[in-house]
C-alpha positions as CSV (number, residue, x, y, z in Angstrom):
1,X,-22.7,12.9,61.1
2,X,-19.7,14.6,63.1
3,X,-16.6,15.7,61.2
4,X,-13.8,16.0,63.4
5,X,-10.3,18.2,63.0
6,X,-7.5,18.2,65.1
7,X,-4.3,20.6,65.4
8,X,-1.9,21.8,67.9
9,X,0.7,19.1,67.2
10,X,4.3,19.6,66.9
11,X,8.2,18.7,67.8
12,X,8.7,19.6,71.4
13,X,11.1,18.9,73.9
14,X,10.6,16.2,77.2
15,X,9.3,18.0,79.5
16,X,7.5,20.4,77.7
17,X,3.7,20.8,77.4
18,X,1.2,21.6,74.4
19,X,-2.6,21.7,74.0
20,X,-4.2,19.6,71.4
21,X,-7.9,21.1,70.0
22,X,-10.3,19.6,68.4
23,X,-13.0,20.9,65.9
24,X,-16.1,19.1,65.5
25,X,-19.0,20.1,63.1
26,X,-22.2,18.9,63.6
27,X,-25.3,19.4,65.4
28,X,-25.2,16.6,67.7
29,X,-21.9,17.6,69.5
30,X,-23.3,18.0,73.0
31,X,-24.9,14.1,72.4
32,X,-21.5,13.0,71.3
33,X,-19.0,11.5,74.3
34,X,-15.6,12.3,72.9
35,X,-12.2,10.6,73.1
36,X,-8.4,11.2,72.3
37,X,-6.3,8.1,70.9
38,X,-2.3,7.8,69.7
39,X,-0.5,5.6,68.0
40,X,3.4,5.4,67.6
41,X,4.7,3.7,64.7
42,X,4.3,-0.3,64.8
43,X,1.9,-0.1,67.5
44,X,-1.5,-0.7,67.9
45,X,-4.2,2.2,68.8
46,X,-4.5,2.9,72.0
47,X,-6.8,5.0,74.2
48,X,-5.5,8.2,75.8
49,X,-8.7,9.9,77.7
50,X,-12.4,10.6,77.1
51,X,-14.8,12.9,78.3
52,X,-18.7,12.4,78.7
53,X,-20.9,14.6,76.5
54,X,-21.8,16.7,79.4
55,X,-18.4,16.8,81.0
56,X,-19.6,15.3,84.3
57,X,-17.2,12.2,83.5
58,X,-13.6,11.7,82.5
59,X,-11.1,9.0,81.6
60,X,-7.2,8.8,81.0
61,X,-5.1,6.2,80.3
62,X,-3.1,5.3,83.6
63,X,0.5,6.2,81.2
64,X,-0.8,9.6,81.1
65,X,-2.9,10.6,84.1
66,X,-1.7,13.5,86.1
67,X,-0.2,14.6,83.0
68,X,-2.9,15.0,80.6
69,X,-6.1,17.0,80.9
70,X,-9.2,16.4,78.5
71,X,-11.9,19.3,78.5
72,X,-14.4,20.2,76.2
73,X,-16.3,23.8,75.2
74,X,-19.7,23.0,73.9
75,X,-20.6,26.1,73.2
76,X,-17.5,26.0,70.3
77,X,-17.6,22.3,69.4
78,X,-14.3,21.6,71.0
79,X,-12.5,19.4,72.6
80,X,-9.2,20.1,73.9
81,X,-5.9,17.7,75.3
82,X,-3.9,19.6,77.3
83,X,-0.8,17.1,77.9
84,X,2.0,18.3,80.4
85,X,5.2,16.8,81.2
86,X,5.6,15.2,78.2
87,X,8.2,12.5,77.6
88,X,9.4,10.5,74.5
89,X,7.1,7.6,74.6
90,X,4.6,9.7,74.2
91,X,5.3,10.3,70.5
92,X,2.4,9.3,68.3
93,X,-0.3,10.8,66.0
94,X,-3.2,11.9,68.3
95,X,-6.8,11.5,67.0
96,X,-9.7,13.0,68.3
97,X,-13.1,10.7,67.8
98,X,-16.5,11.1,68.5
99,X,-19.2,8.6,69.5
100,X,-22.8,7.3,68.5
101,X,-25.5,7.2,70.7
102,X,-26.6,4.0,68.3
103,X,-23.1,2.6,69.5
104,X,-23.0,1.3,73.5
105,X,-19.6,0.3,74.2
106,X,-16.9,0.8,76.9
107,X,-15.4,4.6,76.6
108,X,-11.7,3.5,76.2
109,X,-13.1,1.1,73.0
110,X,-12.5,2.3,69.8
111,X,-15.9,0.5,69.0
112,X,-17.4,3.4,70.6
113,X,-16.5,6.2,68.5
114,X,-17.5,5.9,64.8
115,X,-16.3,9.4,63.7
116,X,-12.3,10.1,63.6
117,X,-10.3,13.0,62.1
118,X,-7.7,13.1,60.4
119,X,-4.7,13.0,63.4
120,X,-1.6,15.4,65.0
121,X,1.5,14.4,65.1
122,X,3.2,15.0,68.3
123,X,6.7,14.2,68.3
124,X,8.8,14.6,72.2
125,X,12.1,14.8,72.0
126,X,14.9,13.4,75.0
């Protein structure tokens, strides 16, 4: 079992940057592969970037890549976002998940990550 928390959220300007962090709990965080999602109001979920459990391997989301950074301290049980350039459609509530090794799935599916916290909300201004 992996509980997750996120923070770092917050109203910022286009343009600007911030740095999401995410807690985990749990034993098993250096077996876990871990991800970041959004999702902005009447839309779907959708994948933002993932990192392998030993950090050898990431992903982003072609909206965000060369903007966003995912990086993970194993030593703390963290996993951080750090999102640059930000811009208005990136507006959403960011969750950080964690996977299963019991669960094989692509590592931009949602399928793959049984453990979610609670969400940030990041709001970008114009």
């Amino acid at each position: 079992q992996v509980q997750l928390v996120e923070s770092g959220g917050g109203l910022v300007q286009a343009g600007d940057s911030l740095r999401l962090s995410c807690a985990a709990s749990g034993r098993t965080f250096n077996s876990n592969d871990m991800g970041w999602f959004r999702q902005a109001p009447g839309k779907e979920c959708e994948f933002v970037s993932a990192i392998t459990r030993n950090s050898v391997n990431t992903d982003y989301a072609d909206s965000v890549k060369g903007r966003f950074a995912i990086s993970r301290d194993n030593a703390k049980n963290m996993v951080y976002l750090h999102m640059n350039s930000l811009k208005p459609e990136d507006t959403a509530v960011y969750y950080c998940a964690a996977s299963s090794r019991f669960i094989s799935a692509p590592i931009r599916s949602t399928r793959k990550y049984p453990f979610w916290g609670q969400g940030t909300q990041v709001t970008v201004s114009s």
